[in-house]
TORKOL-4160 file (C-alpha; in steps of 0.2 Angstrom, whole numbers, padded with zeros to 4 digits, m for minus):
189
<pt num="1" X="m0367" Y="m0305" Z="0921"/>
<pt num="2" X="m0366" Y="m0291" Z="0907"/>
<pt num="3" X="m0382" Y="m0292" Z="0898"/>
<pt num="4" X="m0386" Y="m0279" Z="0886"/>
<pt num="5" X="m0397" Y="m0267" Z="0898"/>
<pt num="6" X="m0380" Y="m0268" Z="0911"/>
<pt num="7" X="m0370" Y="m0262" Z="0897"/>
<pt num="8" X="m0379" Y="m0247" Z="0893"/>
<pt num="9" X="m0381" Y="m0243" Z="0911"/>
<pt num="10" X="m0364" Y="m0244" Z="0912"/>
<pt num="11" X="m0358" Y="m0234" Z="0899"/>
<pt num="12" X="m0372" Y="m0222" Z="0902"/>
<pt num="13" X="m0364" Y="m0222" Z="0919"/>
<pt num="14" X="m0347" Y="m0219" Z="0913"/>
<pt num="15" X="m0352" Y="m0206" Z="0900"/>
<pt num="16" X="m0360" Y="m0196" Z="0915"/>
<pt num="17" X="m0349" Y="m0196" Z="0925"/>
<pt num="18" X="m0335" Y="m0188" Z="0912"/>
<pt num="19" X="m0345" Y="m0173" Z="0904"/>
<pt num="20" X="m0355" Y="m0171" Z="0921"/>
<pt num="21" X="m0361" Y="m0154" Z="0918"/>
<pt num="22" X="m0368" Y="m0143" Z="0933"/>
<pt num="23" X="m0380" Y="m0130" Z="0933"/>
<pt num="24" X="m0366" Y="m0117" Z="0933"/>
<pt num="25" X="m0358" Y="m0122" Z="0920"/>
<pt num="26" X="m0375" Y="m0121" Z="0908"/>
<pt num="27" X="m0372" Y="m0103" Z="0897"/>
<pt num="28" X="m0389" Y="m0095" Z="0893"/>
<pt num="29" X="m0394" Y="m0083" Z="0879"/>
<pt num="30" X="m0392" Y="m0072" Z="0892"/>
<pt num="31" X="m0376" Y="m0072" Z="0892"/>
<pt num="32" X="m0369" Y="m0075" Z="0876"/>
<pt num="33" X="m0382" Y="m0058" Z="0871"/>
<pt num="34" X="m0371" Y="m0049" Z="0886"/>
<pt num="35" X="m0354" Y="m0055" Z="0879"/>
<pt num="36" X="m0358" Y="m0048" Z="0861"/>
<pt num="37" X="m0364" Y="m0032" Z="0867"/>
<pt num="38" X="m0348" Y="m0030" Z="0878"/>
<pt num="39" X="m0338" Y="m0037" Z="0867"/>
<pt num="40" X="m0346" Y="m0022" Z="0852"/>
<pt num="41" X="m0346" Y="m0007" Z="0865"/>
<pt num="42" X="m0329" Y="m0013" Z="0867"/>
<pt num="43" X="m0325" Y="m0011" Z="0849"/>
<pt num="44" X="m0334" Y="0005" Z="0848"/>
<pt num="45" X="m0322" Y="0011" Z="0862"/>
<pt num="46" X="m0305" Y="0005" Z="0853"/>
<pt num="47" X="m0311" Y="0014" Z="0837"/>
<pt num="48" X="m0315" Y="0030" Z="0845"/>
<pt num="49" X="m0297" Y="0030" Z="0853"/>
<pt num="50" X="m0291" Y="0025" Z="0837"/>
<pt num="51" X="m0299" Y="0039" Z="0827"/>
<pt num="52" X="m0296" Y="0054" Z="0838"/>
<pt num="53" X="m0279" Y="0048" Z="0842"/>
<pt num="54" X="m0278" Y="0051" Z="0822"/>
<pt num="55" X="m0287" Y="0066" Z="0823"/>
<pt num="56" X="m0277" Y="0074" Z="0835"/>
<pt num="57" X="m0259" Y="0069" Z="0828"/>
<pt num="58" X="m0267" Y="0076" Z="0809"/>
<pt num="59" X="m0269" Y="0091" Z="0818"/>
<pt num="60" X="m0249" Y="0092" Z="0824"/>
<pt num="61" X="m0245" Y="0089" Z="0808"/>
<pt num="62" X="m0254" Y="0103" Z="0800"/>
<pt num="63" X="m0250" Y="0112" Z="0812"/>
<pt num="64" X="m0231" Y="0108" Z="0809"/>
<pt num="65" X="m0233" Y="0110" Z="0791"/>
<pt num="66" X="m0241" Y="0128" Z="0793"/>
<pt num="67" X="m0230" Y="0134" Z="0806"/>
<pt num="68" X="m0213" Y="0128" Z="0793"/>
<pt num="69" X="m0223" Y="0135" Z="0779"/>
<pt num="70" X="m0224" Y="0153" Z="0787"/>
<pt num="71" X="m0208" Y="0153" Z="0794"/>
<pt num="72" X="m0201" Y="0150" Z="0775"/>
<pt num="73" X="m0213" Y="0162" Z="0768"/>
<pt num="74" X="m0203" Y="0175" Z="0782"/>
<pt num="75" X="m0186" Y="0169" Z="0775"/>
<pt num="76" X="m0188" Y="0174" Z="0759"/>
<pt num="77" X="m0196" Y="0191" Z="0764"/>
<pt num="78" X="m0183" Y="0195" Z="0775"/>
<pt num="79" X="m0169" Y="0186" Z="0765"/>
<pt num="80" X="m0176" Y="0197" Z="0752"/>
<pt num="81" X="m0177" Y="0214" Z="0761"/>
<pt num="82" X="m0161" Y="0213" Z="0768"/>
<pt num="83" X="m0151" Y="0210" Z="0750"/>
<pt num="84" X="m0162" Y="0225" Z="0746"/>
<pt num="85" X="m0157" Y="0235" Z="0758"/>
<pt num="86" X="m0139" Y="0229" Z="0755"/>
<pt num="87" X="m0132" Y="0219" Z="0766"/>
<pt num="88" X="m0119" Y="0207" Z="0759"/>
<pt num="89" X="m0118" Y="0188" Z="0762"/>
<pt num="90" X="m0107" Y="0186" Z="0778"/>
<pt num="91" X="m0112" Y="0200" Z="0786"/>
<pt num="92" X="m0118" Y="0202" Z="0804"/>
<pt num="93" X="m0138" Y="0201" Z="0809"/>
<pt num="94" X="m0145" Y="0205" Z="0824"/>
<pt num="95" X="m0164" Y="0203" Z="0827"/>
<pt num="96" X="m0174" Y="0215" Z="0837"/>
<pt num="97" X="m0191" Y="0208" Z="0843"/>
<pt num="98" X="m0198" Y="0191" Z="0839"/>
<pt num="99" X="m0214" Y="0182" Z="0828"/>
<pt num="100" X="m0228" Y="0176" Z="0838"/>
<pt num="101" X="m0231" Y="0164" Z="0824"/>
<pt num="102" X="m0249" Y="0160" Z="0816"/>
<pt num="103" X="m0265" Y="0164" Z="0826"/>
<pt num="104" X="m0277" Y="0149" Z="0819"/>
<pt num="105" X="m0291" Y="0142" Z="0830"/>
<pt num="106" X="m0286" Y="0127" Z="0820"/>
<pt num="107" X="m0270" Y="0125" Z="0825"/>
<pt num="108" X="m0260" Y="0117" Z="0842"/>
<pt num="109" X="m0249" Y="0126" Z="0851"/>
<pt num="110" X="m0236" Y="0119" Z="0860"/>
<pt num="111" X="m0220" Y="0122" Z="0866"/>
<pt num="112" X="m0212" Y="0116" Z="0851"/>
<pt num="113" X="m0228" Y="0109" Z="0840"/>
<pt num="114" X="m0235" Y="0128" Z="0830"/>
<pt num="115" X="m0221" Y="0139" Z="0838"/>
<pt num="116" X="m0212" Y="0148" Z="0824"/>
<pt num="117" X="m0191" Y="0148" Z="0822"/>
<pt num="118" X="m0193" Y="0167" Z="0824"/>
<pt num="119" X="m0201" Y="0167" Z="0843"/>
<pt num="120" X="m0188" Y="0154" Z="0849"/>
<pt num="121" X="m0175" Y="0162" Z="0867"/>
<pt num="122" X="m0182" Y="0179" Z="0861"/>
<pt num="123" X="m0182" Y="0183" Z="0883"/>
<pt num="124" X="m0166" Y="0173" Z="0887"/>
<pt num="125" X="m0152" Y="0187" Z="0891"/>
<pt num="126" X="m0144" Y="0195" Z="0882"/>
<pt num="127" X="m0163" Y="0200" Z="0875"/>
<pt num="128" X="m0166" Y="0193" Z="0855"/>
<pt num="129" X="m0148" Y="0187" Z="0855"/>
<pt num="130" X="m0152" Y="0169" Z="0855"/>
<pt num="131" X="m0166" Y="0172" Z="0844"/>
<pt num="132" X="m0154" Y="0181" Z="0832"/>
<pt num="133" X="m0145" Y="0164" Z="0831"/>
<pt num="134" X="m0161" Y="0154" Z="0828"/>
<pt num="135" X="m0164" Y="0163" Z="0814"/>
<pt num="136" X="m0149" Y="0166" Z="0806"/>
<pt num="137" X="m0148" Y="0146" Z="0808"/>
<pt num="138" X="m0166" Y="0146" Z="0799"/>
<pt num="139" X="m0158" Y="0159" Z="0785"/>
<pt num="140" X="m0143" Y="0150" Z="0785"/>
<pt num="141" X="m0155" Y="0134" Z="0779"/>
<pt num="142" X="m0163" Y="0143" Z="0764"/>
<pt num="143" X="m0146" Y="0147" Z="0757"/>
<pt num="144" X="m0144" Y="0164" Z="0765"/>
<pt num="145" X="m0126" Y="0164" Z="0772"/>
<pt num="146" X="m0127" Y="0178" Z="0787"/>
<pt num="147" X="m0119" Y="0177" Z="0803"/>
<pt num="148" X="m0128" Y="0185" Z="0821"/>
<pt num="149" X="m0119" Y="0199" Z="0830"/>
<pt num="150" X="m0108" Y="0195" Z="0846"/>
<pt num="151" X="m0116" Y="0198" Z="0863"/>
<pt num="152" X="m0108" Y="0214" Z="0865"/>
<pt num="153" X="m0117" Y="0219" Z="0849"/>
<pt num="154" X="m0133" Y="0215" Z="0855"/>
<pt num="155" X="m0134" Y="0226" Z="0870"/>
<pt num="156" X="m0129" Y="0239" Z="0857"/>
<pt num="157" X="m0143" Y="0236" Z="0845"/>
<pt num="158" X="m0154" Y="0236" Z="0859"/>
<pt num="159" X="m0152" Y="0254" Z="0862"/>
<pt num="160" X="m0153" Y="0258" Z="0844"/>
<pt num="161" X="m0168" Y="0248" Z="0838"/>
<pt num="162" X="m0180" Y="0248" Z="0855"/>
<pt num="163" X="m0185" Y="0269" Z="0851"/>
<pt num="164" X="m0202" Y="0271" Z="0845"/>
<pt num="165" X="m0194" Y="0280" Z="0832"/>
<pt num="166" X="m0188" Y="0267" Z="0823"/>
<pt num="167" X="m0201" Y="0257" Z="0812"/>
<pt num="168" X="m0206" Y="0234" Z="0813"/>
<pt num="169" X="m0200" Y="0226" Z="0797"/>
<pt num="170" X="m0206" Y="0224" Z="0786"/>
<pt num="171" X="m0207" Y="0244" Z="0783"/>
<pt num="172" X="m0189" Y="0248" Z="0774"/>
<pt num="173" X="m0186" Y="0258" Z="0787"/>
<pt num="174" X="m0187" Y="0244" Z="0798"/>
<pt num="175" X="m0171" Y="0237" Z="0793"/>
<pt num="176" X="m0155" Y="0247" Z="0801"/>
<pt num="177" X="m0136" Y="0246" Z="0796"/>
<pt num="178" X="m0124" Y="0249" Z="0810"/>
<pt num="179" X="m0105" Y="0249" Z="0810"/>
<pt num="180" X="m0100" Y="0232" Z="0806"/>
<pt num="181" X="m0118" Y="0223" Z="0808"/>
<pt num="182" X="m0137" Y="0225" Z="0804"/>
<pt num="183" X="m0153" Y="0227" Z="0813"/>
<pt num="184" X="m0169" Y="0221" Z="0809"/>
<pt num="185" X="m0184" Y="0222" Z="0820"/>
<pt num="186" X="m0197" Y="0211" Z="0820"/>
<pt num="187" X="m0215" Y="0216" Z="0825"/>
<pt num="188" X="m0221" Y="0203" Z="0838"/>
<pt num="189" X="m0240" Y="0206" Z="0833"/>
């Protein structure tokens, strides 16, 4: 017989035995206070990744941004100094030496990344002849329309520009005509 006492037992019974709970299924405040903590640590981790991750690809781009700004800035003065010197659009270039580029505790070097247009192949044979190319491309972008001297050329202008004789751009001096072609040479320092 179901009297009132059997039915309570009963359902206690059946209550129990659905949301049994043992004794390692009980979470203390010992453990939710470890969950926040490695959960905030972990937090504090992915933020710091986040920021210098940030930091550092700033610091590529202001790198870029000098390295581009510079190059420019040795466009025009060369661009300049060789229409002075009178040199017509078309003609030949061929550039002795190379630019080591900005020397700036607060830029990133890489091989590419703070690496100027005017230190690109300058030790790829013939010497400065790929160079030349790279930076008659570069002048060739700021609207100055030169050509670079043929290989032949180079080997040429090697022997003409490498005396000590001869003065670094941006001296006036530094800037030589040739029969069909001009040399300028670029101090590396």
């Amino acid at each position: 017989v179901l009297n009132s006492y059997n039915k309570v037992r009963l359902l206690y019974d059946v209550v129990n035995s659905q949301f049994k709970v043992s004794s390692d299924d009980i979470i203390t405040m010992d453990d939710i206070v470890y969950k926040r903590i490695v959960n905030f640590a972990l937090i504090l981790f992915i933020c710091y990744l986040g920021m210098n991750q940030a930091y550092y690809l700033e610091s590529l781009y202001y790198t870029d941004y000098l390295t581009r700004e510079r190059d420019k800035e040795l466009v025009y003065q060369i661009g300049h100094d060789i229409a002075e010197a009178g040199a017509e659009l078309e003609d030949k270039l061929y550039f002795y030496g190379h630019y080591n580029g900005l020397d700036n505790n607060s830029i990133i070097r890489g091989q590419l990344i703070g690496t100027s247009a005017f230190e690109y192949s300058h030790t790829t044979d013939p010497m400065y002849y790929w160079s030349t190319q790279t930076i008659v491309y570069l002048l060739r972008a700021y609207g100055y329309k030169y050509n670079w001297a043929e290989p032949e050329m180079a080997r040429e202008a090697k022997n003409i520009a490498s005396p000590e004789s001869v003065p670094w751009w941006p001296e006036k001096e530094g800037i030589i005509k040739c029969d069909d072609y001009w040399i300028i040479k670029i101090n590396p320092f």
